[in-house]
Backbone as ProteinMPNN parsed JSONL, in Angstrom:
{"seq_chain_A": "XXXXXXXXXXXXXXXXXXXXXXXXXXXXXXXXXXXXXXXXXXXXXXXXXXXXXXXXXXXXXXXXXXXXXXXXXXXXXXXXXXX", "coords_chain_A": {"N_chain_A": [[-120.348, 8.439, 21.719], [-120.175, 5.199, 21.474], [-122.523, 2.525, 20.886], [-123.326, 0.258, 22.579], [-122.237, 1.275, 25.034], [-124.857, 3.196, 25.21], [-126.644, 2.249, 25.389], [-126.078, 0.49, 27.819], [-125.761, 2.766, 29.564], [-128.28, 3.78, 29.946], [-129.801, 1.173, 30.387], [-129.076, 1.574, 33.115], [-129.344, 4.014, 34.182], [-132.018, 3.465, 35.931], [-132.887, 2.693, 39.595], [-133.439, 0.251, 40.456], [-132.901, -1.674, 38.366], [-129.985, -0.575, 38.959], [-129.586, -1.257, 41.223], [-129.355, -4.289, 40.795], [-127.896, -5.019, 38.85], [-125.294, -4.107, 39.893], [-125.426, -6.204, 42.242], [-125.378, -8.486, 40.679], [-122.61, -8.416, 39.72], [-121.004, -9.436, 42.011], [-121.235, -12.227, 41.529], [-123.352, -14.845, 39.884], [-126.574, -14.975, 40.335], [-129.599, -16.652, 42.137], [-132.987, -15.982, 41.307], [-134.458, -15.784, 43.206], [-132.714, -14.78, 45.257], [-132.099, -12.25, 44.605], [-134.761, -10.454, 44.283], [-135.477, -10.056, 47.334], [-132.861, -8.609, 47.803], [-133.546, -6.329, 45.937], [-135.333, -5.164, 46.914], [-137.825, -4.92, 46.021], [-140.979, -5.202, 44.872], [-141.773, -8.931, 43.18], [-142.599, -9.091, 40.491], [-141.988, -6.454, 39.525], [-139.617, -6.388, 40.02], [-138.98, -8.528, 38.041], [-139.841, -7.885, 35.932], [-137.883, -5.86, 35.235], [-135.229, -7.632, 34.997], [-135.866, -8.835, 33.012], [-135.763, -6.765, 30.91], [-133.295, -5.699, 31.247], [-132.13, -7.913, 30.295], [-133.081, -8.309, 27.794], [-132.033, -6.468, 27.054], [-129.253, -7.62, 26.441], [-127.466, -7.509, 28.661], [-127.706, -9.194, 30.601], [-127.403, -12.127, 31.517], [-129.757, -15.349, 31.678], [-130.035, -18.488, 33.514], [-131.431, -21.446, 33.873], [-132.079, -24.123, 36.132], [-133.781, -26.577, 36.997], [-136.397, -25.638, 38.895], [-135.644, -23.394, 39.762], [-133.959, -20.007, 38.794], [-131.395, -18.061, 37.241], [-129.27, -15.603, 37.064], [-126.83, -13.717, 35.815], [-124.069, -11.72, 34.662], [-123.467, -10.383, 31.529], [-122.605, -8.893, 29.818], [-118.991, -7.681, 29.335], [-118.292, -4.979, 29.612], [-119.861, -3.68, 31.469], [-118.572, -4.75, 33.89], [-116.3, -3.744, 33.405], [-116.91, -0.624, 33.751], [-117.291, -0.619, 36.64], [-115.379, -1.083, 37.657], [-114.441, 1.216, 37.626], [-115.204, 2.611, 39.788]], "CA_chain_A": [[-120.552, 7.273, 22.563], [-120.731, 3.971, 21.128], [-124.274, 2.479, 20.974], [-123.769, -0.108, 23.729], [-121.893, 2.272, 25.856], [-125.727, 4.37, 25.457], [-127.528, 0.654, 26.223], [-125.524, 0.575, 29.53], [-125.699, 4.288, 30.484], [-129.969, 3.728, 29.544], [-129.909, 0.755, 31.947], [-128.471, 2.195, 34.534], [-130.201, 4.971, 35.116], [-132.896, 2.667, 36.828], [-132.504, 2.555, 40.541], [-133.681, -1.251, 40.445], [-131.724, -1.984, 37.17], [-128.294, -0.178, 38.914], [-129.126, -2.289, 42.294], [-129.661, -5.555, 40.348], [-125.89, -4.857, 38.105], [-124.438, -3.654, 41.566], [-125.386, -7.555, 42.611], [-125.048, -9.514, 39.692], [-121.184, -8.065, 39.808], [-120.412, -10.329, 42.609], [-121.392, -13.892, 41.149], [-124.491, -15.615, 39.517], [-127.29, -15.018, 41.688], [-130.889, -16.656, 41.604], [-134.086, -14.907, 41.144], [-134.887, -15.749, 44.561], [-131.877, -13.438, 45.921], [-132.07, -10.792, 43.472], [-135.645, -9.838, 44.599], [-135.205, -9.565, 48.85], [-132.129, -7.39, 47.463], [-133.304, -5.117, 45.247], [-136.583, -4.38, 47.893], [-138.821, -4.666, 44.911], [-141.7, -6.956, 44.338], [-141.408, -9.577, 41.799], [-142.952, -8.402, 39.086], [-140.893, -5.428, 39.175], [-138.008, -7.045, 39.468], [-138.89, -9.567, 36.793], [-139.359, -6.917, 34.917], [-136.18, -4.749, 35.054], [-134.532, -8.375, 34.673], [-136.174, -9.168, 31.084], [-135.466, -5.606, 30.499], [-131.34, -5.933, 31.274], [-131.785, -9.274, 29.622], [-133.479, -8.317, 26.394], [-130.88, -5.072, 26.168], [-127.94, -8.245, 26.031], [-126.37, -7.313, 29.742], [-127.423, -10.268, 31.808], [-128.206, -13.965, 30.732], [-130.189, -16.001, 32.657], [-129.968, -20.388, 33.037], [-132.815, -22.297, 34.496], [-131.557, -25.241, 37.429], [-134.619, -27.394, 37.746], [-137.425, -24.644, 39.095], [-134.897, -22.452, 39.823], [-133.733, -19.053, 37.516], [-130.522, -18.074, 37.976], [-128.587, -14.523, 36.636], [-125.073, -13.302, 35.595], [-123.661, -10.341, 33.845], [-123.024, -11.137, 29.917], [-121.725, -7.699, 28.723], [-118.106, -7.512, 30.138], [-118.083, -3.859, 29.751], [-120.486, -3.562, 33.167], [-117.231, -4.995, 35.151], [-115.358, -2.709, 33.388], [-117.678, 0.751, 34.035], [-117.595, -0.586, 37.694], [-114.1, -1.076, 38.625], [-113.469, 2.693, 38.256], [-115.582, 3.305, 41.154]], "C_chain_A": [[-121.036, 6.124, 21.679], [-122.405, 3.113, 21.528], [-124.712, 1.189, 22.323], [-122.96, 0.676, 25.29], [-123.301, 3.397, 26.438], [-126.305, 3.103, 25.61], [-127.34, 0.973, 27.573], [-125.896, 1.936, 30.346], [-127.664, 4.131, 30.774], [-130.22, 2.853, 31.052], [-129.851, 0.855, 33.16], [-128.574, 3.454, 35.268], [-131.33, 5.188, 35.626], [-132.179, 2.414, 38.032], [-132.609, 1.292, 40.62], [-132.64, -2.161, 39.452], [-129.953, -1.859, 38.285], [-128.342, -0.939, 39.861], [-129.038, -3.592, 41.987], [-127.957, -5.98, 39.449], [-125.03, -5.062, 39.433], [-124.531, -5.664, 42.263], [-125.156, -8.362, 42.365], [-123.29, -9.565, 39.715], [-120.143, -9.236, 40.72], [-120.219, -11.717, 42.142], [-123.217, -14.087, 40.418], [-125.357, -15.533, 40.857], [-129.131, -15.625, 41.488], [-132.211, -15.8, 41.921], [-134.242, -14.437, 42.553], [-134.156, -15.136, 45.408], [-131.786, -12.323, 45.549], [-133.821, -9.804, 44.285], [-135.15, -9.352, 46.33], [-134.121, -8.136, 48.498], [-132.676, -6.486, 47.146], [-134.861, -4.233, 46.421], [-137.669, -4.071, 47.237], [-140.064, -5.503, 44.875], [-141.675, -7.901, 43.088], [-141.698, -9.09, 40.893], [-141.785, -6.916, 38.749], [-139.589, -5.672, 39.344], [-137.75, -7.894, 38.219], [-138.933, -9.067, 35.728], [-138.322, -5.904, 34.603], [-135.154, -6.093, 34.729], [-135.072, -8.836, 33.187], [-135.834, -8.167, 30.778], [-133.736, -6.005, 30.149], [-131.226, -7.311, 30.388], [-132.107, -9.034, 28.014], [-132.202, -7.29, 25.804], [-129.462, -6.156, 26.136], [-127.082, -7.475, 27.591], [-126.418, -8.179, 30.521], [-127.376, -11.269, 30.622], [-128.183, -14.202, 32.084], [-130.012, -17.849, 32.306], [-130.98, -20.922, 33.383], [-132.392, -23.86, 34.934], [-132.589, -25.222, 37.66], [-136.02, -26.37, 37.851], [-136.928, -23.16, 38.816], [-134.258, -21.178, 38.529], [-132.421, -18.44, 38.177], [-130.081, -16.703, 36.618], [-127.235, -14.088, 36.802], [-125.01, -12.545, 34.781], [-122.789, -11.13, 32.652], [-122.528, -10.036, 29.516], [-120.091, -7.312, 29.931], [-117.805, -5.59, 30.248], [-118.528, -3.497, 30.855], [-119.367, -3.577, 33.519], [-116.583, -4.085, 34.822], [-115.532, -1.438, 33.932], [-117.119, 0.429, 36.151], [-116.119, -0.398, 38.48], [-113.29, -0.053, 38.732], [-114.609, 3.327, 39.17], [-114.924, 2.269, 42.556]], "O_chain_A": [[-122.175, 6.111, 21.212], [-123.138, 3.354, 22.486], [-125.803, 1.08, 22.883], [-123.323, 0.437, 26.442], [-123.241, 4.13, 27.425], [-126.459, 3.18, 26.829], [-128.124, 1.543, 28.331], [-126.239, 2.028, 31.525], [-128.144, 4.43, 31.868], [-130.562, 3.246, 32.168], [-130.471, 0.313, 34.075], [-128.166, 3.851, 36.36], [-131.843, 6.282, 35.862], [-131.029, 1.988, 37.937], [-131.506, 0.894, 40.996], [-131.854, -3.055, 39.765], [-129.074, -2.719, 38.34], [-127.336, -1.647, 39.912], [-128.607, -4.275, 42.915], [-127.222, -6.965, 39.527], [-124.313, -5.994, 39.797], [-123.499, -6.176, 42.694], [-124.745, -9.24, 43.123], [-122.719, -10.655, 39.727], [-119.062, -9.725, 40.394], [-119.163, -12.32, 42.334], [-124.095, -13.259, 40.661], [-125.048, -15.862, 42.002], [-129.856, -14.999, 40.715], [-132.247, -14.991, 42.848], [-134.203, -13.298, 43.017], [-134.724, -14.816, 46.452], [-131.362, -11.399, 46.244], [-133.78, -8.648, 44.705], [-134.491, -8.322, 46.474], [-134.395, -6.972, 48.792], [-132.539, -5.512, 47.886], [-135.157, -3.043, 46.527], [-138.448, -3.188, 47.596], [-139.863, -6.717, 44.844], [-141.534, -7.385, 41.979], [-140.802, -8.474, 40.315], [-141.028, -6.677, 37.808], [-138.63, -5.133, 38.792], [-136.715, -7.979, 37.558], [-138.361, -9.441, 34.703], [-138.208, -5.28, 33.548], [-134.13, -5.73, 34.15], [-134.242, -9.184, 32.348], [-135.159, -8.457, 29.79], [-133.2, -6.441, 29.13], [-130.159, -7.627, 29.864], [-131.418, -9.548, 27.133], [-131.635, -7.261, 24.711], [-128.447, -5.554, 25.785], [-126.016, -6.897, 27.374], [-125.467, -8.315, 31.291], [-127.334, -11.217, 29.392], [-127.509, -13.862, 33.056], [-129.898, -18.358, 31.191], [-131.773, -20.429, 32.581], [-132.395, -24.736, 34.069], [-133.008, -24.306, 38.368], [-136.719, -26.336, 36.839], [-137.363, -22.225, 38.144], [-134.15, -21.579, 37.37], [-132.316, -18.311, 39.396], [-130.491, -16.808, 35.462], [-126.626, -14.122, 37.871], [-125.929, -12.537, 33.962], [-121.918, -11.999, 32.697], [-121.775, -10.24, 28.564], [-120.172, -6.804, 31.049], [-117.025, -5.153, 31.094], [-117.7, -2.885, 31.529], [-118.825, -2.473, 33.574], [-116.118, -3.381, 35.718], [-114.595, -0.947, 34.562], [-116.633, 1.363, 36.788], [-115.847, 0.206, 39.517], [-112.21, 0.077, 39.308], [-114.805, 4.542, 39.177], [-115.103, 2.622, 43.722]]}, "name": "protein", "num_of_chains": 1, "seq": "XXXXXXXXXXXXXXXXXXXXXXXXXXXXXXXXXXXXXXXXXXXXXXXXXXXXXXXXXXXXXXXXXXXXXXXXXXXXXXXXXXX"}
């Protein structure tokens, strides 16, 4: 297994991490939708998102106050579209 092939598999075997991928998949989403989703409290979401962000699978932008997230490793879309 290639070494970000064992990144991705690592990430993703966080229930918060796999619901936060599972969301990001659709479109850019900001902080402020990502949390209600994942049913987490911030901090633990903010932390599984610096997490996915430091391992190179999201990037985040910053609109004004606002924090905003999208999937940066195209391999995610790929893992996903064979389910």
């Amino acid at each position: 297994m290639d070494n970000k092939l064992l990144i991705i598999s690592k990430a993703l075997s966080n229930q918060t991490r796999l619901d936060i991928i599972k969301f990001l998949l659709k479109s850019e989403k900001c902080v402020c939708e990502i949390i209600p989703h994942a049913k987490k409290a911030q901090p633990t979401v903010s932390l599984q998102l610096k997490k996915l962000e430091d391992l190179g699978l999201i990037k985040s932008r910053k609109q004004g106050k606002k924090v905003f997230y999208s999937i940066k490793e195209d391999k995610l879309k790929d893992i996903f579209k064979l389910f």
